[in-house]
C-alpha positions as CSV (number, residue, x, y, z in Angstrom):
1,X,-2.5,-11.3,-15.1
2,X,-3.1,-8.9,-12.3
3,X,-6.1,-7.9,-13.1
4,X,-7.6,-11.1,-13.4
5,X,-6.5,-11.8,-9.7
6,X,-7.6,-8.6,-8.8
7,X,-10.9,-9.3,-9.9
8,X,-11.5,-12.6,-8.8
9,X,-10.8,-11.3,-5.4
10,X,-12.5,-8.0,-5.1
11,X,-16.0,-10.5,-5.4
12,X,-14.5,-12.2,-2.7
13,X,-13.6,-9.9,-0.4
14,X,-16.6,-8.0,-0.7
15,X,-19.3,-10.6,-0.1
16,X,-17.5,-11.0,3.1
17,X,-17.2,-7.6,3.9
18,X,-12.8,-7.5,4.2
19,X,-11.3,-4.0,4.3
20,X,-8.5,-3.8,1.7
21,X,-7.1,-1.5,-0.4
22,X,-4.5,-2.1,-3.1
23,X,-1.0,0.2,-2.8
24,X,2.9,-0.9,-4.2
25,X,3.4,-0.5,-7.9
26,X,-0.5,-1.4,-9.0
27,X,-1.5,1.5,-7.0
28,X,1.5,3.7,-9.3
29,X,0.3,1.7,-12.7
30,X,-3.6,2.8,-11.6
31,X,-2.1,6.2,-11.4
32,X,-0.3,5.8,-14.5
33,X,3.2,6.1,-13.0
34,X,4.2,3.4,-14.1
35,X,3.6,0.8,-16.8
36,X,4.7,-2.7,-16.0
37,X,3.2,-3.4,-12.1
38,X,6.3,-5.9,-10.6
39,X,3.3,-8.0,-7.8
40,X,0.2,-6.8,-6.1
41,X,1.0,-5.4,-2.6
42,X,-2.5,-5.8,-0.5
43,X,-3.3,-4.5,2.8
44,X,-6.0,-5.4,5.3
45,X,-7.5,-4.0,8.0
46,X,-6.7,-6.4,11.2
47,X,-9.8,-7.3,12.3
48,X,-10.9,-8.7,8.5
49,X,-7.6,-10.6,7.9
50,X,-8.6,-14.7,9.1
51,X,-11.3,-14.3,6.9
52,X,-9.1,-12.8,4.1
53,X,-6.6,-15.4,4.6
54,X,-9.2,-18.2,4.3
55,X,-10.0,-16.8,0.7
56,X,-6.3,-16.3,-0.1
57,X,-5.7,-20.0,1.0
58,X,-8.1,-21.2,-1.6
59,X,-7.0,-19.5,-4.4
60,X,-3.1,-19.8,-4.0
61,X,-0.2,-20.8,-2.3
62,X,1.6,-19.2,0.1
63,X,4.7,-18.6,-0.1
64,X,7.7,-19.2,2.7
65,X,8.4,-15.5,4.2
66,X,12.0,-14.2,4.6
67,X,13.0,-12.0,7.5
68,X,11.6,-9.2,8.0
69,X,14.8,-6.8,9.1
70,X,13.7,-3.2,10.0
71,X,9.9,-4.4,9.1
72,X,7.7,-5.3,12.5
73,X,4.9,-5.6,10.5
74,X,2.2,-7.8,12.3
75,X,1.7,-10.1,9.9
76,X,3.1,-10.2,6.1
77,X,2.5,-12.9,4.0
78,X,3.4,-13.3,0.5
79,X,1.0,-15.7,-1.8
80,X,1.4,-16.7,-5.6
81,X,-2.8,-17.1,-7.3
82,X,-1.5,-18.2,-11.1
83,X,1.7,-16.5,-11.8
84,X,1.2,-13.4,-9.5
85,X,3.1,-12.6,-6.6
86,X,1.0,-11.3,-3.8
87,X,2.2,-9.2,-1.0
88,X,-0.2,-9.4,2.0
89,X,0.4,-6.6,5.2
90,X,-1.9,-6.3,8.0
91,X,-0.7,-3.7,10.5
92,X,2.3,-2.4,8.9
93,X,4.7,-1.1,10.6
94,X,8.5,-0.3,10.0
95,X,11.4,0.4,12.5
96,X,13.7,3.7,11.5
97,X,16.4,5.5,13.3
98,X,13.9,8.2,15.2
99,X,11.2,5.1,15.9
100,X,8.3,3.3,15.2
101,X,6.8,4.5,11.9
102,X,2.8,2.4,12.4
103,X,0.2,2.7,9.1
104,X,-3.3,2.4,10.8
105,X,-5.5,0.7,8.2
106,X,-9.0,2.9,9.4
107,X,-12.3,4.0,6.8
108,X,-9.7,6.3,5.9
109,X,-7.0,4.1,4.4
110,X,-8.7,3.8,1.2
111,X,-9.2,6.8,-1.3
112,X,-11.4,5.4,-4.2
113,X,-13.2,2.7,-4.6
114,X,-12.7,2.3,-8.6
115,X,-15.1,0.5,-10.9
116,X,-14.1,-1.6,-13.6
117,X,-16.2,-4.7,-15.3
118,X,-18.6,-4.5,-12.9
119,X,-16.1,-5.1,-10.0
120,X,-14.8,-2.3,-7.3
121,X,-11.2,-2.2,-6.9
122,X,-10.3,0.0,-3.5
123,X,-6.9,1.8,-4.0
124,X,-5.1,3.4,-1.4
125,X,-3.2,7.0,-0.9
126,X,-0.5,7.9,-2.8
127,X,0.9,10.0,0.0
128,X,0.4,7.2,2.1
129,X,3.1,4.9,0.1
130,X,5.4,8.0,-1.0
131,X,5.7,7.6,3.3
132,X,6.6,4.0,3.2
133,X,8.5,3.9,0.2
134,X,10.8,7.1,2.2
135,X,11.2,4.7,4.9
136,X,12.0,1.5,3.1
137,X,15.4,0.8,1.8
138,X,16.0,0.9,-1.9
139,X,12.6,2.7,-3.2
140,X,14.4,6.2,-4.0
141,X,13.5,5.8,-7.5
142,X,9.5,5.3,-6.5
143,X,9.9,8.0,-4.3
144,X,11.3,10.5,-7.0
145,X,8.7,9.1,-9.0
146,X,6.1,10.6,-6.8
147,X,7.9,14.0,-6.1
148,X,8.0,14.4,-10.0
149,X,4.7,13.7,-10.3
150,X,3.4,16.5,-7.7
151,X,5.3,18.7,-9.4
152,X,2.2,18.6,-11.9
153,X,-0.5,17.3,-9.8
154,X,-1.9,18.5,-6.8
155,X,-1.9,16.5,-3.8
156,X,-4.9,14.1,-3.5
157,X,-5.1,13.9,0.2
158,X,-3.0,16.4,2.0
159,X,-4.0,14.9,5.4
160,X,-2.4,11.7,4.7
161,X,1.1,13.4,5.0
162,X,0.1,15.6,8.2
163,X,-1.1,12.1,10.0
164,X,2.6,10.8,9.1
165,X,4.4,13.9,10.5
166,X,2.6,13.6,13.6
167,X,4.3,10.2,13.8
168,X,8.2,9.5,14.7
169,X,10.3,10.3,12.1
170,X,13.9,10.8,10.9
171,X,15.0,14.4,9.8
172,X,16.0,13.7,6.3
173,X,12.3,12.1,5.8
174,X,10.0,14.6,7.7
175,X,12.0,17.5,5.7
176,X,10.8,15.5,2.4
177,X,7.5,15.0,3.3
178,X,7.3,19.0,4.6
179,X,8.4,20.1,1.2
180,X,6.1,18.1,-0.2
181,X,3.0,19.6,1.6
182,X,4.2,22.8,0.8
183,X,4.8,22.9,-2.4
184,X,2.6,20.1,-4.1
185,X,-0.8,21.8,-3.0
């Protein structure tokens, strides 16, 4: 089921240029972390989202939003195309004890760009969401999901994790994501 979404959008999005990049749980299944993806988490790049949300608008429904608590994400939207559930985030952002934790979406955001049935699928850092999921409530199993899995693989993008500890961060998480760097390389 979420493939077939995913690949009646990535035509979509690309013939009108929208920066996005997939993350949540398809981003772990892609990685083959886990098995069963629970909903398709999407991000987009500000200036590309009105156009995204046109496509979005024709294909599904969205869905009312609950509050967003600790979240000050710019806009987050959550859409149902067939049976799927769609997260959709465009400047995420998340509120935590030392701060302001704020994911820019840049040319950088997205890692690969992976082909499959002639459609490109562009999946984001896995550093990048072992960050988020530290600072979201209730992802401690996704997040020693990740720190097992470094314990066998090598870090894919290193830099990810510095941008993050250049950003606000509370002393539990930035000691993580420091032990991480260090010893997953």
């Amino acid at each position: 089921m979420i493939e077939s979404v995913l690949s009646l959008l990535s035509p979509l999005f690309a013939s009108s240029h929208v920066r996005w990049g997939i993350g949540g749980s398809v981003l772990l299944a892609h990685h083959r972390l886990v098995e069963h993806p629970n909903d398709l988490d999407l991000l987009f790049h500000p200036d590309d989202f009105v156009v995204a949300e046109q496509i979005l608008k024709q294909l599904g429904e969205q869905q009312p939003t609950q509050d967003k608590g600790i979240f000050l994400t710019r806009r987050f939207e959550e859409y149902t195309i067939g049976h799927v559930e769609l997260d959709i985030i465009v400047d995420f952002k998340i509120q935590h004890t030392a701060g302001i934790f704020s994911f820019v979406f840049d040319e950088t955001a997205v890692t690969e760009q992976v082909s499959f049935r002639g459609q490109r699928y562009p999946f984001m850092h896995l550093e990048d969401w072992y960050v988020f999921y530290l600072l979201m409530p209730g992802r401690e199993s996704k997040v020693s999901l990740l720190e097992d899995y470094w314990k066998s693989h090598p870090l894919d993008a290193p830099q990810r994790l510095q941008i993050a500890l250049a950003a606000p961060l509370p002393d539990s998480i930035r000691q993580r994501i420091e032990h991480i760097y260090r010893y997953a390389q």
